[in-house]
N, C-alpha and C positions, 0 to 999 in steps of 0.2 A: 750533221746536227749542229747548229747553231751554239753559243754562248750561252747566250740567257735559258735556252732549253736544258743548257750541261748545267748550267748552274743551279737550277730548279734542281735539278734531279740529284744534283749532291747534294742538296737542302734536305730532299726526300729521306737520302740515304741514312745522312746524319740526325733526325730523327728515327728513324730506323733505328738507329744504331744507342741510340738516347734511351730509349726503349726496351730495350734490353734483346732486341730480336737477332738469333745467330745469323752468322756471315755464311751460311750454304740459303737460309731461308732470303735474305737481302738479295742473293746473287740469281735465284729462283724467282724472286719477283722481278729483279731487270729483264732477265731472259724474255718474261711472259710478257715486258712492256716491246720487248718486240728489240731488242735493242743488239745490236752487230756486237761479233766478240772485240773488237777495237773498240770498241766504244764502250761496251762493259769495263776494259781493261784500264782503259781511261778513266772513268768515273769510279770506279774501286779503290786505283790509286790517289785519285784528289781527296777522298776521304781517307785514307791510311788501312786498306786493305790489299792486301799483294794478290793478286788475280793467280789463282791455281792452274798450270799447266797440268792437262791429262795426261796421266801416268801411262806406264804401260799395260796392258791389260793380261789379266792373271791370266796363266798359263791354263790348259785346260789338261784336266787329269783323266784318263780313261776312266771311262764305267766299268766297273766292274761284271765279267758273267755272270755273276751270281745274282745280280740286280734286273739283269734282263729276265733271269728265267723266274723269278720271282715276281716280275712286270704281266710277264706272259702266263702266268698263274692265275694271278688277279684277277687278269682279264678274261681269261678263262672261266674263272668263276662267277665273274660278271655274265658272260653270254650266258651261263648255263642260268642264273637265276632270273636274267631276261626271257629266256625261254620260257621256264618254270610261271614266270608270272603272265605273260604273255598266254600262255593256256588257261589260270586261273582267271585272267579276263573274259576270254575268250566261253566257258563255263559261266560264270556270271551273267555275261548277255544272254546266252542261251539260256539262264532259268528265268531273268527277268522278261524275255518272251514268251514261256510257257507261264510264267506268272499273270501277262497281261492277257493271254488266249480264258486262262481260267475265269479270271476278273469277267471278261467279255463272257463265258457260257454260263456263269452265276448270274448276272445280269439277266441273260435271255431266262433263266429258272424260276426266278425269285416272282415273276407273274403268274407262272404254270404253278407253283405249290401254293398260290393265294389262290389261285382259280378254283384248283386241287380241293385246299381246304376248305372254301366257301360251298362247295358241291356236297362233303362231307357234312358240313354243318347240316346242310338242309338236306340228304340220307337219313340225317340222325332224329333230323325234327319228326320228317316225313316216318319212318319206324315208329317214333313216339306215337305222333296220333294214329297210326295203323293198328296197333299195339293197345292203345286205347281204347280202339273199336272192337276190338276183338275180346277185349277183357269185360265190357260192357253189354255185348250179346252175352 
């Protein structure tokens, strides 16, 4: 990287730094500009930050049994009420198909009990004036 590019960018920093913004977030934004750890190391120190070497990394602790079998409970309980819901779908579909069969055989109905009813009306007419004649002799 050139001078005038390092220089820039310690302008950058030291606004940054003017600003009140911490030196993990300062150090986060060089990374993201793309910048090699020599050269973050460099530009840290021209501003008056000492470039953090990574530590050793924490030891790893067993898990404990008791968290497994508590893992494997969970989970167990999980499949059973995927199961469990996985049939209440499964019910669902199957009433909203018998729901749309009946929707359909009401449809095909609702002509036949007009039809029904308009025959009755005129039974009823047809009685009247028979009813009439009869009363009349």
């Amino acid at each position: 990287m050139d001078e005038a590019t390092v220089g820039r960018i310690v302008g950058i920093v030291k606004s940054m730094q003017a600003s009140g913004m911490a030196e993990k977030d300062i150090v986060d934004n060089l990374r993201q500009m793309g910048l090699s750890d020599d050269e973050l190391g460099g530009i840290l120190r021209a501003v008056g930050i000492a470039p953090k070497e990574p530590g050793p990394a924490p030891a790893s602790q067993p898990i404990p049994e008791e968290h497994f079998e508590r893992l494997h409970a969970s989970v167990a309980e999980l499949h059973e009420k995927h199961d469990e819901l996985s049939g209440k779908l499964s019910e669902i579909s199957e009433l909203r198909k018998e729901i749309g069969d009946i929707k359909a055989e009401l449809d095909e109905i609702k002509p036949l009990v007009a039809a029904t009813k308009h025959i009755n009306e005129n039974l009823i007419e047809i009685n009247k004036k028979m009813l009439a004649r009869l009363g009349s002799n």
